[in-house]
C-alpha angles and dihedrals in degrees: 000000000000097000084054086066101043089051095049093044094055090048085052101047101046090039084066105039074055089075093043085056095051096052082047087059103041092062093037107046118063125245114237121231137269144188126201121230134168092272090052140275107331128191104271100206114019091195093061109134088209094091082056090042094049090052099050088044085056089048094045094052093049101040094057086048090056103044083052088041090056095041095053095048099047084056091043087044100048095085087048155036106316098197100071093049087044095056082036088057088046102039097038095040089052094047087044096052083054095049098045079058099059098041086048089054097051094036110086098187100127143100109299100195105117128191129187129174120248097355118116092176122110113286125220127189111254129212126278112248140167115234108168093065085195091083094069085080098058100085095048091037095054095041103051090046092045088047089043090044095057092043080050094056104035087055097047085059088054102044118121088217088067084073102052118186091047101298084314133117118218091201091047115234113331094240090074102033111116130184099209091071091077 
């Protein structure tokens, strides 16, 4: 039962920070241009970078957030039972970097300047999408190795291999160790 809990808590809890993530990239990542046409708003410029722009800021925001999220857990999950925060990172960071889509997408907070080569219509702000769906993983991603990294090392510094010749060090500790007694 309590895994359960801990699962469900660290869901919670990144699902939300997920909104949190999509206001933070509505007001940091630019909105491309468009122009509107009879046929409806077009991209204005197809070589804007904004729609590139727009997908790194998204990377950059949950990312960070990943890389704080796994960190945090590993320190709330180290008195206890590390499985359930683990699936909760994955699962939760999955299901926050989708919603902080979706909030970023609805959210018009951000800068509304827009620019366009060669164009001398009349510009409108365009959405905020994601186009490079690969940066929906960042934030899980992040999050688990940075989770696995610190139990690495963590256990490393443990580890009873560390310490060859039983715990016990053949050369005696380094401090009086001289080379001048060979």
């Amino acid at each position: 039962m309590r895994n359960a809990r801990d699962l469900a808590i660290t869901v919670l809890v990144l699902v939300l920070t997920g909104a949190v993530a999509g206001i933070l990239w509505s007001l940091a990542a630019p909105r491309p241009p468009y122009v509107m046409t009879e046929k409806g708003p077009v991209l204005a410029d197809p070589s804007t970078q904004a729609l590139i722009a727009a997908d790194g800021w998204f990377a950059i925001i949950t990312g960070a957030l990943g890389l704080a999220c796994g960190a945090v857990g590993y320190s709330v999950s180290r008195r206890g039972r590390p499985l359930p925060t683990v699936l909760g990172l994955a699962t939760g960071g999955l299901l926050g970097a989708h919603l902080a889509r979706l909030v970023g997408q609805a959210v018009n907070l951000g800068a509304v300047s827009v620019t366009a080569a060669g164009q001398s219509a009349s510009l409108i702000p365009g959405p905020l999408e994601v186009t490079a769906q690969g940066v929906l993983y960042a934030w899980p991603t992040l999050a688990v190795g940075v989770f696995f990294a610190l139990e690495g090392i963590a256990g490393y510094r443990d580890s009873p291999l560390r310490r060859p010749f039983g715990g016990d060090d053949p050369y005696g500790p380094l401090s009086s160790y001289d080379i001048s007694d060979r």
